[in-house]
TORSE-839542 format. One record per residue: x, y, z of N, C-alpha, C in turn. Coordinates in pm, whole numbers, plus 32768, in hexadecimal, padded with zeros to 4 digits. Layout:
XYZXYZXYZ/...
This chain:
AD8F4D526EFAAD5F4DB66E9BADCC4E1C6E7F/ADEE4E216DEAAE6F4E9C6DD9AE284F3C6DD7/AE654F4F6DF5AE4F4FFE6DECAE1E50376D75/AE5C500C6CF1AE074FFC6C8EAD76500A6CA7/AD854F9B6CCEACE24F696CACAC734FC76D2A/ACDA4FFE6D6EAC9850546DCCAC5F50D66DA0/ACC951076D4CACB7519A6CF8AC3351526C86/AC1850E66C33AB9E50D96C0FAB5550B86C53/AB4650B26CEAAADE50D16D0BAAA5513F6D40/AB22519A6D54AAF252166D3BAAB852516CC9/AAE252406C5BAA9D526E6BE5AA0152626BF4/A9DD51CC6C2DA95E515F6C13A91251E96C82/A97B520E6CCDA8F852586D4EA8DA52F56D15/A96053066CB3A91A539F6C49A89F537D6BFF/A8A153166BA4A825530A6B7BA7BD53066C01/A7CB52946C1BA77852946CA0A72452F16CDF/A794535F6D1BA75854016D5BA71B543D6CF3/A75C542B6C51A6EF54746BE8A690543E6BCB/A66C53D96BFBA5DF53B36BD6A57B53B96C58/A5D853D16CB0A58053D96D38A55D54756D13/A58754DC6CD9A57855486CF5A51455686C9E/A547554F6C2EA4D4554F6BAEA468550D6BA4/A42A54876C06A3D554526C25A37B549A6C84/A3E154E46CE9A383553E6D3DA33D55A96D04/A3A755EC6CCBA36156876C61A2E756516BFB/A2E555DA6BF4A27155906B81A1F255996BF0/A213553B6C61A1AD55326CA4A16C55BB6CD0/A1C956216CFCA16C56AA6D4FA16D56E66CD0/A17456E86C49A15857266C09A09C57036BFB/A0AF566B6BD1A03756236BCD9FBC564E6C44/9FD056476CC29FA056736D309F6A56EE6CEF/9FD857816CFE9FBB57E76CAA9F5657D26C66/9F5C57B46BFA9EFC57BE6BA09E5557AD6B9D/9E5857246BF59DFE57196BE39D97575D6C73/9DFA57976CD79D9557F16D419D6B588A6CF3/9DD258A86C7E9DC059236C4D9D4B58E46BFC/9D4C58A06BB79CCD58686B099C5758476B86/9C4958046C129BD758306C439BC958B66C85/9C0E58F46CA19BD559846CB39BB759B16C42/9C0F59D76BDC9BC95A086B609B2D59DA6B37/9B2D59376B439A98594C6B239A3D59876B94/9A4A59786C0999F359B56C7699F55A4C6C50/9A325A7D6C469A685AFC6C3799EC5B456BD4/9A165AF06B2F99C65AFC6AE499355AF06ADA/99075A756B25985B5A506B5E98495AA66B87/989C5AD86C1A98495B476C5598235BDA6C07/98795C0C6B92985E5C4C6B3897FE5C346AEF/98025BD56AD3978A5BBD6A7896F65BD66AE4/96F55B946B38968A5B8A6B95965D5C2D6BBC/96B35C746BE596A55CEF6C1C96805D4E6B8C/96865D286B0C96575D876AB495DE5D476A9D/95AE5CB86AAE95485CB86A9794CF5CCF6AE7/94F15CE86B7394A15D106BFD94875D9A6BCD/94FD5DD86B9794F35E616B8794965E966B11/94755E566AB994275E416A39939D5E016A97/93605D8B6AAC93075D616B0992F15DE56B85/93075E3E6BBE92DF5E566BE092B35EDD6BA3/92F25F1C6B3692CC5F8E6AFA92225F5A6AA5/92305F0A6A5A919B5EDA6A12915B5EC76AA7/917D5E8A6ADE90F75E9C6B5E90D65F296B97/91245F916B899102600A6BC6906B604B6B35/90C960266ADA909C60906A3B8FED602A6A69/8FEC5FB76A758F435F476A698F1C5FA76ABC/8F3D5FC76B4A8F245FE36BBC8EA960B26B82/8EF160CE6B398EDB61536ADE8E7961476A76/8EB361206A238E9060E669778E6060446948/8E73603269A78E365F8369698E925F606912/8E6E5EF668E08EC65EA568708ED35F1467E1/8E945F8267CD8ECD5FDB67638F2E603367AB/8F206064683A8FA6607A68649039602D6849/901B5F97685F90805F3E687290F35F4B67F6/90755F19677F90985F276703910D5F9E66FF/90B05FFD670590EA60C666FB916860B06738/9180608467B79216607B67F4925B6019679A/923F5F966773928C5F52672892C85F8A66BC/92845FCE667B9280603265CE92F0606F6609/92F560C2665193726132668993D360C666B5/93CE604567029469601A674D94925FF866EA/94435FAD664A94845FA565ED94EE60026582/949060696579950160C36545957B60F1657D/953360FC661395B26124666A963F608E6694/96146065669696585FC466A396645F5E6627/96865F99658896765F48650B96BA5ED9651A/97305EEC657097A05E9E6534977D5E1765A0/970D5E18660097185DB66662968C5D61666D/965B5D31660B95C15CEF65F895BD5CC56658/95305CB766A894D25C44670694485C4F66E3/943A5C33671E93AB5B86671393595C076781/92D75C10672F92515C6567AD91DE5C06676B/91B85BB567DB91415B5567B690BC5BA36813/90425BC267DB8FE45BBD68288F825B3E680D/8F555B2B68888EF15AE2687C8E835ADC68E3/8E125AB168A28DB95AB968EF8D725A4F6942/8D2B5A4069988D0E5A0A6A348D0659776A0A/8CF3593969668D0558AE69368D9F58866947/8DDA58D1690D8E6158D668E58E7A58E16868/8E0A58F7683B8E2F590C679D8E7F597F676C/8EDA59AD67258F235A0C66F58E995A6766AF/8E7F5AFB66C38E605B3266BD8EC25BC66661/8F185BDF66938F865C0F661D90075C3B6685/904B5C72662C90E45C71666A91245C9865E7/91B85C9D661692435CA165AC928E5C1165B0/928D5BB5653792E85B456520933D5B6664EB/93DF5BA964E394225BA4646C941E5B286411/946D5B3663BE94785ACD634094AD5A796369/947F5A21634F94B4596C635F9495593463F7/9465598D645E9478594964CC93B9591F64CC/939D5928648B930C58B364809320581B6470/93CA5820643F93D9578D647193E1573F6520/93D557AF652F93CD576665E0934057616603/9307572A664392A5570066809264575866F9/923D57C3668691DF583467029173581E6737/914857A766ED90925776674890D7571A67B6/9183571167F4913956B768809105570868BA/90ED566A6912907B56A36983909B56CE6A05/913C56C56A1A919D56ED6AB9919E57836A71/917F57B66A0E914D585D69DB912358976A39/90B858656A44902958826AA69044587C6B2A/90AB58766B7390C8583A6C03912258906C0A/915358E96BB691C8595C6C1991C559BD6C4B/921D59DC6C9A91CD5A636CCD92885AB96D00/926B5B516D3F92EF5B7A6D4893305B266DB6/93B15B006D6694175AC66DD794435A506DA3/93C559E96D4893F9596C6D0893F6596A6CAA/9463591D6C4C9497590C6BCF947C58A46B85/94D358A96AE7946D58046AC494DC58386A2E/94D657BC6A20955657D169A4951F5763693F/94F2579C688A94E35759682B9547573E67F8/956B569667BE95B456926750956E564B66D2/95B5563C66A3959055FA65F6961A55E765CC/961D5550659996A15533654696B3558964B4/964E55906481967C55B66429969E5658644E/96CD56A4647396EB572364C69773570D651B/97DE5768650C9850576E6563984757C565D8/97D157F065DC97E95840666B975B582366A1/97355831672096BD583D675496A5589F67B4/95DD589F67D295CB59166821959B59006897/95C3596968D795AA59816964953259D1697D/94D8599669BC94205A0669F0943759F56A54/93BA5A686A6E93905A866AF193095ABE6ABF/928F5A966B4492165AFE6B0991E25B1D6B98/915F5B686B7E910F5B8F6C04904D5B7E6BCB/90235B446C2C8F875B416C128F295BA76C4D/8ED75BE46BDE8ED05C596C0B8E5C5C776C7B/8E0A5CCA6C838DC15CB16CDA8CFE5C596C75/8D295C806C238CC65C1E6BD48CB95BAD6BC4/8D435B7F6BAD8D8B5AF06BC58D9F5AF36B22/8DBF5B4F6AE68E085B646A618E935B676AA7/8EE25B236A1E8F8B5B296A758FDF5B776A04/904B5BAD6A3F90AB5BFD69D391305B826A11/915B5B4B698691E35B1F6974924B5B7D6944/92BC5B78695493085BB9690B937D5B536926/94235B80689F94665AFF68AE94D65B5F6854/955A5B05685C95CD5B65681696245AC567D7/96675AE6679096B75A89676C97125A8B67A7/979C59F867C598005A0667F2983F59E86798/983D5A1D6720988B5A0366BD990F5A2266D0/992A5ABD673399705AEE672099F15AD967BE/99AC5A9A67FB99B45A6968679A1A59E3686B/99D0598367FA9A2158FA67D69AA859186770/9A8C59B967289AEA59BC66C69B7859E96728/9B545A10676F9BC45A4F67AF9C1459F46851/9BB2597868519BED5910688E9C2358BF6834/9BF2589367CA9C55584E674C9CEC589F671A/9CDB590F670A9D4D595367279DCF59526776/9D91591867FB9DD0594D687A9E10589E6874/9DA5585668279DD0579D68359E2A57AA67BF/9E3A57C767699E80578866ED9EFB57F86709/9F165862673F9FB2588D6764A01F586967D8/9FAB5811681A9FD957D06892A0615773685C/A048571B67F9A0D156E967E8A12F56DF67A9/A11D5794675BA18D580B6733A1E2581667CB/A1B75836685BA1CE587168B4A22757E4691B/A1D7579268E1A20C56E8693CA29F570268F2/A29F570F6878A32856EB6830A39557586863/A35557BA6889A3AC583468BCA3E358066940/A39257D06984A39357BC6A3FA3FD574D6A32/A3C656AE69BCA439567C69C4A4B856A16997/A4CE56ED6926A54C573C6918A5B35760699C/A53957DD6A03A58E57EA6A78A59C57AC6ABF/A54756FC6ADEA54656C96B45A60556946B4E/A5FC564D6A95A67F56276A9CA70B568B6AA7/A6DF57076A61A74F574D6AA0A786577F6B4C/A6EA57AB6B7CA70957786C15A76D57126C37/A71256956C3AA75456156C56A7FC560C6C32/A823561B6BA6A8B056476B8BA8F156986BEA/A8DA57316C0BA91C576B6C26A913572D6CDF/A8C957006D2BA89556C26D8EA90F56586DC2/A91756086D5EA95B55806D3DA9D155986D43/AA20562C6CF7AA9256236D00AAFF56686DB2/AA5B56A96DB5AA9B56D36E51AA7B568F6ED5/AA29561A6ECFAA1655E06F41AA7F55626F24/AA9E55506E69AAF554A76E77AB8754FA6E72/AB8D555E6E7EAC2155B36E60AC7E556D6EE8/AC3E55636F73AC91551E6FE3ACBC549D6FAB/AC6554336F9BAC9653C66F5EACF453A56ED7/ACDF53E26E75AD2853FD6DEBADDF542C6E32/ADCF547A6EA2AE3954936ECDAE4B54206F1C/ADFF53D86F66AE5F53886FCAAE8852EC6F8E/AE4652EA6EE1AE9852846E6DAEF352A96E67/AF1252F26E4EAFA753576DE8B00353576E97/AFE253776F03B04953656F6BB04852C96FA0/B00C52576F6FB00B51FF6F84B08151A86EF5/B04B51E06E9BB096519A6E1CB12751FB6E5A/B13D52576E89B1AC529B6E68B1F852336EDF/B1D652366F2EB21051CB6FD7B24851566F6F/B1E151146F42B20550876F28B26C50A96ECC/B29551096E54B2D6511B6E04B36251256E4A/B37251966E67B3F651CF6EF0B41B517A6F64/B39151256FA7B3AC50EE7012B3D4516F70AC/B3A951D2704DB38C525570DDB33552577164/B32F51FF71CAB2C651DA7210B2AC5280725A/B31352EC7265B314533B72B8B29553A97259/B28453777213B21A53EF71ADB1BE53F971EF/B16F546F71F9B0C854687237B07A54DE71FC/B00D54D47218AFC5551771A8AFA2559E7205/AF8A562E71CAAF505690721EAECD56877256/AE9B56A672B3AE1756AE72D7ADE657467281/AD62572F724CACFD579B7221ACDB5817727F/ACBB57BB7302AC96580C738DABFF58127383/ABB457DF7326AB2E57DA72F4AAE4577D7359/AAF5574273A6AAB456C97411AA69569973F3/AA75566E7376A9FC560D733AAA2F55977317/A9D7552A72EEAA2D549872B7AA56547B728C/AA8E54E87229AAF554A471D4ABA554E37213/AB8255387267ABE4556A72C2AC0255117338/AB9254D87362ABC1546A739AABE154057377/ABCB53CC7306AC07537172A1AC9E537172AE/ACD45409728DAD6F5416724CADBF541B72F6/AD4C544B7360ADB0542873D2ADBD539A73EB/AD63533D7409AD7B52C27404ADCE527673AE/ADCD52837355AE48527772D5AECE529C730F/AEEC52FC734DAF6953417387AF8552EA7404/AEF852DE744BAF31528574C8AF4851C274BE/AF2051D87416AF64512573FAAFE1512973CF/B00D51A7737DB091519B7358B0FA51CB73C9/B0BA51F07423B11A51F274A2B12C516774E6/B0BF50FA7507B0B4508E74FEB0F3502D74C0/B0D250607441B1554FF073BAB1E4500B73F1/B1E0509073EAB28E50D07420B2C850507492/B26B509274E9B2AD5050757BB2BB4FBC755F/B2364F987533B2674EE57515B2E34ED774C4/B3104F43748DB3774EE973ECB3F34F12743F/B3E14F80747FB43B4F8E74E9B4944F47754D/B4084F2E758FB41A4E9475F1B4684E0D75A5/B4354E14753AB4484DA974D6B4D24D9074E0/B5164E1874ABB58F4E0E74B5B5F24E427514/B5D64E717557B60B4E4975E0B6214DB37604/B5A84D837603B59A4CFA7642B5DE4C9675F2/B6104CC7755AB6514C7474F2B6DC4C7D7508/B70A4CE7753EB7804D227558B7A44CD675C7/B74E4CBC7634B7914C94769AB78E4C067688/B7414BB2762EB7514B4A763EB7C54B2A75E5/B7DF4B537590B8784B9F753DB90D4B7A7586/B8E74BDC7610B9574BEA763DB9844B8B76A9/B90D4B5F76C6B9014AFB7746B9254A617717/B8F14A5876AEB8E249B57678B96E49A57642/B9DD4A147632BA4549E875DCBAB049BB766A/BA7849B376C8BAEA49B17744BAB349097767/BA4E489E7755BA3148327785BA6148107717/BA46485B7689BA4F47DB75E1BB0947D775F9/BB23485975FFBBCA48467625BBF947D77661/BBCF47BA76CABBF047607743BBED46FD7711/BB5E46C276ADBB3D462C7695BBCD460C7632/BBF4468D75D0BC2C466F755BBCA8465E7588/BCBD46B975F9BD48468B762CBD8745FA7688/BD1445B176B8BD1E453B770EBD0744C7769C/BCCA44D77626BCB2448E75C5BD2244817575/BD7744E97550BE0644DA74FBBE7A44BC756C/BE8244BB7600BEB4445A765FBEC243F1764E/BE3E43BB762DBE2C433F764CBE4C42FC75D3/BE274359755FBE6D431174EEBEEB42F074BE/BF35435374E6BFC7436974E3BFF642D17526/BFAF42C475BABFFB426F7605BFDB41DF75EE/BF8441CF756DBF4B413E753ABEF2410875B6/BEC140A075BBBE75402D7604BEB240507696/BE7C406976E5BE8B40677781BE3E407277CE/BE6A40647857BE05406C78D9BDD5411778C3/BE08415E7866BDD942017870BD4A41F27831/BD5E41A077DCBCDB4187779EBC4541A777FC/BBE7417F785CBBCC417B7889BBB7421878F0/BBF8422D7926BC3442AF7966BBE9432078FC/BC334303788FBC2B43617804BB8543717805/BB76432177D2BAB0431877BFBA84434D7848/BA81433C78A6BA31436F7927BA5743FA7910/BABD440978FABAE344D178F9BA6744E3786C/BA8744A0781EBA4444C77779B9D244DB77AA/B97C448177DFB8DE4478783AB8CB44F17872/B900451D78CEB90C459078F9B8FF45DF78E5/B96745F3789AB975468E787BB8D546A377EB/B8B5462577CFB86F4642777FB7D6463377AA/B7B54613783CB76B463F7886B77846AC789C/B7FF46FC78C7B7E5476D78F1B7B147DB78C0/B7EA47C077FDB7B348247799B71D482877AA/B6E9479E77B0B64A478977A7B5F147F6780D/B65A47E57884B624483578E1B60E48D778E0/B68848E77884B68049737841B63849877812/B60B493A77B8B5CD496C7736B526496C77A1/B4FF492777C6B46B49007807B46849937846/B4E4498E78B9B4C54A247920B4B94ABF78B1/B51A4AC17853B51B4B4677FDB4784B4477BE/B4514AEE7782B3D04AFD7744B34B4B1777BD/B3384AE6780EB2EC4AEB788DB3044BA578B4/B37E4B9778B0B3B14C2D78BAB3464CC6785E/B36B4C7A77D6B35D4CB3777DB2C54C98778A/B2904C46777CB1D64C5D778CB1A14C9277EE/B1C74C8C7854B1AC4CD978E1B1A24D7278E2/B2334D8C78BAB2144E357881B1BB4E9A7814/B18F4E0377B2B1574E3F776BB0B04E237770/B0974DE277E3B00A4DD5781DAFEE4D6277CC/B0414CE57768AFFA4C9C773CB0214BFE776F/B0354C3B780AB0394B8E7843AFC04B7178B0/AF934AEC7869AF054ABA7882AF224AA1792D/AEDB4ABF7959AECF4AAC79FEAE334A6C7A06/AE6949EF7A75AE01498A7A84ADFC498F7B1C/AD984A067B30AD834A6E7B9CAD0B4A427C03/AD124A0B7C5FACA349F37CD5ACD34A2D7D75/AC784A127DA3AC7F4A347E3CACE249CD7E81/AD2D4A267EB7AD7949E57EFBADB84A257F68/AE1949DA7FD0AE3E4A058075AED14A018066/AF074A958066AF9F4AB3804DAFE94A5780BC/AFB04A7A8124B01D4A5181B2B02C49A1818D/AFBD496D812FAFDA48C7815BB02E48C58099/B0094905805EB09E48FE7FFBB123490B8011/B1124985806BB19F499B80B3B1DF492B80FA/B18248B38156B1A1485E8187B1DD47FA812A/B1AF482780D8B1CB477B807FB23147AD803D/B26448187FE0B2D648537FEBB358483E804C/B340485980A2B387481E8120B3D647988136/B357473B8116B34E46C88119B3BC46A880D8/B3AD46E9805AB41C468A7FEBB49D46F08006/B4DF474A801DB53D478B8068B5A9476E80DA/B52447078118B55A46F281BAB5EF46B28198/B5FA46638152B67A4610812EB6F446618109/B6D446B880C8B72A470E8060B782476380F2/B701479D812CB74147F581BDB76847838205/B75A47228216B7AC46D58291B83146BF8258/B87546B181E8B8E246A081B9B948473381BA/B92447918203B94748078234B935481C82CA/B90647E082FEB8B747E58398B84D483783BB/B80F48638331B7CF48D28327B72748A28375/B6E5491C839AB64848DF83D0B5F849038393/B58649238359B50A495F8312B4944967836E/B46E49C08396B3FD49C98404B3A44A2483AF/B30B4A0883AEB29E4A258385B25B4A7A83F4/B2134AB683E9B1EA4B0B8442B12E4B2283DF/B0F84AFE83EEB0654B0D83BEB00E4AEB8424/AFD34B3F8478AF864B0484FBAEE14B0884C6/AEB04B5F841FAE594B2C8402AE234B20835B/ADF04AE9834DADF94AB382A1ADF04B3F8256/AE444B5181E7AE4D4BA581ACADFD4BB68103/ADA14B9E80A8AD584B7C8073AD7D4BED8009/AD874BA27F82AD814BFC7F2FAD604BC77EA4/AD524BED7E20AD144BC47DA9ADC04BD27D3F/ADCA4B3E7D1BAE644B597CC0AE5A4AA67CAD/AED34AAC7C45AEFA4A157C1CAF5149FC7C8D/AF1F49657CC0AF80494B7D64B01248F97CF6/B02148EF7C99B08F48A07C79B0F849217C59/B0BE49AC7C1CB11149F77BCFB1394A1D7C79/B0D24A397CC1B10C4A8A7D5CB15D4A3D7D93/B15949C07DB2B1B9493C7DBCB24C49837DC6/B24F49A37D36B2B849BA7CD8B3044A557CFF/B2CA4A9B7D1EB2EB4B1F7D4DB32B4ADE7DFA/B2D14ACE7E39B2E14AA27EA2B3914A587EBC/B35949F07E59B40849A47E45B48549DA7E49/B4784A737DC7B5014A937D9DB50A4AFD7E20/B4AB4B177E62B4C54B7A7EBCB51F4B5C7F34/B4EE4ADD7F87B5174A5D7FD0B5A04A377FBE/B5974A267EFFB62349DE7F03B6944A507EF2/B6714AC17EEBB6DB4B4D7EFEB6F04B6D7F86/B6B24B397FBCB6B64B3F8038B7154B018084/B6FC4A80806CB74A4A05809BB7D149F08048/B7D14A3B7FD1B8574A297F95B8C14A997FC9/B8884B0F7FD8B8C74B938030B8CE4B868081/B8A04B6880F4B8894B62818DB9084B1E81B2/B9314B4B8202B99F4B38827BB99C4AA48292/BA2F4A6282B0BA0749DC82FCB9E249CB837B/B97B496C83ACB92D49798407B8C949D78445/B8C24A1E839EB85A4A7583F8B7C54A5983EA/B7854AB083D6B6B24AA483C3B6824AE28364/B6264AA7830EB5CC4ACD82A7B5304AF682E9/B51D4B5482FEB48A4B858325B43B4BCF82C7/B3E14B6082BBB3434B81827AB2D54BBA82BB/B2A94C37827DB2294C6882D5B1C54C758277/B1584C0B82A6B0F54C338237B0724C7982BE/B0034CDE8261AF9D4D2F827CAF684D928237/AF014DBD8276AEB94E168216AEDF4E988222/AECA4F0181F7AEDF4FBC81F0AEA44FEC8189/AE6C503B81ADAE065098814DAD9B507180D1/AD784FEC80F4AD124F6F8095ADAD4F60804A/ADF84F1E806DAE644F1C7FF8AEB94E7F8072/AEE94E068000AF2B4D9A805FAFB74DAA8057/AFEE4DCC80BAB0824DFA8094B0EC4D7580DF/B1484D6E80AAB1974D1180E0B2374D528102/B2854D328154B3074D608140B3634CFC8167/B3DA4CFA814BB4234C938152B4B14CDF8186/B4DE4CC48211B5464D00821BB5D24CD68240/B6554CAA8216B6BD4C838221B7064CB78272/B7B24C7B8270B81D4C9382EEB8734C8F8272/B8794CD381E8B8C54CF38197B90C4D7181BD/B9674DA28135B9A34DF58120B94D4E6280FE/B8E74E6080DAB86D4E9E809FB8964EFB8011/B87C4F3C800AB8674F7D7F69B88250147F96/B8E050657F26B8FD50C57F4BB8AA510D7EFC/B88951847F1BB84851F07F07B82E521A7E26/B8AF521D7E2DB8A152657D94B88B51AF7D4F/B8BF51447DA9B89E50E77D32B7D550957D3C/B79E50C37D91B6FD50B27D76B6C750AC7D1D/B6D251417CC3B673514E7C34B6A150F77BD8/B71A50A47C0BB72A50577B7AB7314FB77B9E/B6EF4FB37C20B7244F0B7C33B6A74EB57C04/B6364F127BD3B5914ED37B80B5DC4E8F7AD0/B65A4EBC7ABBB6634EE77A42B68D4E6479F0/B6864E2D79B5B6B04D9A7977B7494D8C7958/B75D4D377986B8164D087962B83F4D6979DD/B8194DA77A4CB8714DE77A84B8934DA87B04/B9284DFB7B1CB96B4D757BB6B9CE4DFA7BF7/B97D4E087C49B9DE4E907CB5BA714E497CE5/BA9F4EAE7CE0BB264E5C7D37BB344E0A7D9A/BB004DFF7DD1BAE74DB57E60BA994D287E35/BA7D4D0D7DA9BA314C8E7D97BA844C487D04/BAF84C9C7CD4BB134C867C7BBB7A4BDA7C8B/BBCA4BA67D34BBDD4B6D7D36BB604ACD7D33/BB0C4B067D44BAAC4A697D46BA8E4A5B7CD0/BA3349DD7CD4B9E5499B7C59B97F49C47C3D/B95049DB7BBCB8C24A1A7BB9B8C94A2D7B24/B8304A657AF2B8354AB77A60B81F4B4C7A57/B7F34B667ADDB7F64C057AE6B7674C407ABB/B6F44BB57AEAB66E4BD97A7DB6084C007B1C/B64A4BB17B82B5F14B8A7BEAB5864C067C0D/B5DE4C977C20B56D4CFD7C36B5124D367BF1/B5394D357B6DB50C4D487B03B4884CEC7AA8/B4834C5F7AE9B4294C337AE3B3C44C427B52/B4084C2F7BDEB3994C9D7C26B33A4D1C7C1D/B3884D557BEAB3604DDA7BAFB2E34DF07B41/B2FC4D827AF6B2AD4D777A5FB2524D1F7A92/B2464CCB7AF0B1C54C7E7B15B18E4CD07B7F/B1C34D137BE0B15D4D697C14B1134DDF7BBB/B14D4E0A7B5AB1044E667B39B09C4E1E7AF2/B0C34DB77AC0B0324D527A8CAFEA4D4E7AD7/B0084D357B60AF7D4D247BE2AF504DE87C07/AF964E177BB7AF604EAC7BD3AFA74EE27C66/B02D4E997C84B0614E957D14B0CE4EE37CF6/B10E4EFB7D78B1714F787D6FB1E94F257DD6/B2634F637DD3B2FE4F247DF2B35E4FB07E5B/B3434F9D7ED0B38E501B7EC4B4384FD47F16/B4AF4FFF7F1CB50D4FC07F69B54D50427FD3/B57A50418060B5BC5091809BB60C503C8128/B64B50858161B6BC503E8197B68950278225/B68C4FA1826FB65D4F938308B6DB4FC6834C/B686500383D2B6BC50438432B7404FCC848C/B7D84FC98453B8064F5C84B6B7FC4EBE848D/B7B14EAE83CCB7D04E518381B7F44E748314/B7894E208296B7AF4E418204B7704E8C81EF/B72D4E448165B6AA4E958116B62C4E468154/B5C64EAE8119B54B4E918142B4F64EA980BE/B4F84E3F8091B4A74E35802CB3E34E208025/B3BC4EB17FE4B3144EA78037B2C04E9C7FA2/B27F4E3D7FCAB1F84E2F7F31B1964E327F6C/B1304E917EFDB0C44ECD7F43B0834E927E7B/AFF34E1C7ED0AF864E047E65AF094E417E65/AE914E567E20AE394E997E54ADF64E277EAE/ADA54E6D7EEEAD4C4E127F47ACD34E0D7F19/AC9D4D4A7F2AAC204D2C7EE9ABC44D757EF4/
């Protein structure tokens, strides 16, 4: 995937966050609305209800006085006094027949002879409609002590007009909310994708320049997209070191491979010079050689090179150091007898630990064979394997010249050959691949000088 196509998908996540945002402001607007449009109507019922309790119970005081020409007498006055707000005063008597009252105009289209009329009393309600009518009414009545009943009733004309109101500006107000949802979302978008938008532009700028050392500032904000741009920093430290390694490891195979290709090219124009001969033969075994030996280079530098950079596969089980060490040994024994040299093992009990037994093999080997290549004639190679601190440590100690002090920190180092080793054979990789496969096993290398021999070379793995 190019980077390109990365920055549109940043774009894809601006829309994205603006519609997440503006989808939300839709929804709690919606919510909103409609807990406010049912309170409003509750709000309103109970208004309505409480003026008409308040009306119902005044005609019951005036009957209580005046009888039904009282009732009337109070109606005559709430009218003048109340023009602008008509209701409904039904009397009737112990049949249910309407007996008299106030109907304003037109509301005789509702159906004042039911018969749930007759059944109310203070506290319950009862609501007429009629289609042909846009609003309807709300009663309440009380039966009196005759068992004559007083209805009374109000319109909610004014009630529905002002919830239709409250419905038909609602999505004047949606269009507003979505307005801000998306400007939110915009201004939202540009400061949460602002880390990323930057870490395109320092990504296109790398690949452009080829600047691996660039890195981006931290915010200091400790949030995810701050952790985003640190992780980002700790791959291009990663890329670094690998391209690093890279070339290092290109370099040395550079410098190393031109000393065997030399050799072949020079035993090859020998042999040509000198036409058809018994060199013939001779010639090719050196050519073989030396072009094994490159092979060998090239295999150990890369092993090298993956090891350090944590990407060499280890085919890791349980296994018993002291009987690797043996078998190590094993194949050694020959090498030290052609010196008079001895190798004594010292493991009095199994030493157990979790690692690849072929890569440890291999550590084991170059350790052995530095050993046996330094070491004194006729002298002893001693192996100590055991445990210390949950940790399987091994040491290997010689009757060399041992290693001087200032040259230690650099004898891990690839291509390197202290003075004292510069006369033998070798590629100068041996510790250095030690080095890079223990730290693969998560193991440690330390070297210091025996009391009255050589070196004492100590590896410490973790313990299973």
């Amino acid at each position: 995937m190019s980077w390109k196509t990365l920055d549109k998908i940043s774009h894809h996540l601006t829309v994205r966050l603006i519609l997440i945002v503006t989808l939300a402001a839709v929804f709690a607007s919606l919510v909103v609305f409609g807990v406010l449009l049912g309170s409003l109507a509750m709000s309103f019922r109970a208004q309505d209800e409480a003026e008409l309790d308040t009306r119902l119970l005044s005609y019951w005081a005036e009957w209580q006085y005046g009888g039904t020409e009282g009732i009337l007498a109070r109606a005559d006055r709430d009218i003048k006094e109340y023009g602008g707000q008509p209701f409904l005063l039904l009397l009737k008597n112990p049949d249910g027949k309407v007996t008299g009252g106030i109907v304003p105009g037109g509301w005789e289209e509702f159906n004042l002879d039911n018969a749930s009329l007759n059944m109310l009393h203070p506290g319950t309600y009862t609501i007429l409609r009629n289609t042909k009518m846009d609003f309807s009414l709300l009663l309440t009545g009380i039966v009196l002590e005759d068992n004559s009943k007083i209805v009374v009733g109000i319109s909610t004309e004014n009630r529905e007009f002002l919830l239709r109101f409250y419905k038909s500006n609602y999505p004047i107000a949606l269009a507003g909310i979505i307005l801000a949802g998306i400007a939110v979302g915009i201004i939202a978008s540009r400061r949460l994708l602002k880390p990323i938008r930057r870490l395109n532009k320092e990504i296109d700028r790398i690949i452009v320049t080829g600047e691996l050392s660039r890195r981006l500032g931290s915010s200091g904000s400790g949030d995810q997209l701050d952790e985003l741009t640190g992780r980002y920093n700790r791959l291009l430290d990663r890329v670094e070191s690998l391209i690093g390694s890279m070339k290092e490891t290109l370099d040395a195979v550079a410098h190393d491979l031109r000393t065997p290709l030399t050799r072949i090219r020079g035993k090859a124009e020998i042999a040509l010079s000198r036409g058809k001969s018994d060199d013939y033969e001779n010639t090719l075994a050196e050519v073989v050689e030396q072009i094994d030996l490159a092979g060998e280079l090239l295999s150990t530098l890369m092993d090298i090179a993956e090891a350090e950079q944590g990407m060499l596969k280890l085919n890791s089980t349980e296994c018993d150091l002291s009987i690797l060490a043996g078998e190590v040994i094993d194949m050694y024994e020959f090498v030290a007898e052609e010196k008079n040299q001895t190798i004594a093992l010292d493991a009095p009990n199994p030493v157990f630990m979790y690692g690849d037994p072929a890569r440890i093999r291999r550590i084991l080997g170059n350790l052995v064979d530095n050993a046996v290549k330094y070491g004194t004639e006729g002298g002893q190679v001693d192996i100590r394997c055991f445990t210390e601190e949950r940790k399987a440590v091994l040491e290997v100690i010689d009757d060399g010249p041992g290693i001087a002090e200032e040259e230690i920190p650099r004898v891990f180092d690839r291509l390197y050959r202290g003075d004292r080793s510069r006369g033998s054979r070798g590629l100068g990789l041996g510790l250095s691949v030690v080095k890079a496969l223990l730290e693969a096993h998560k193991g440690h290398i330390t070297i210091s000088r025996a009391e009255g021999r050589g070196a004492i070379f100590r590896v410490e793995f973790p313990f299973l």
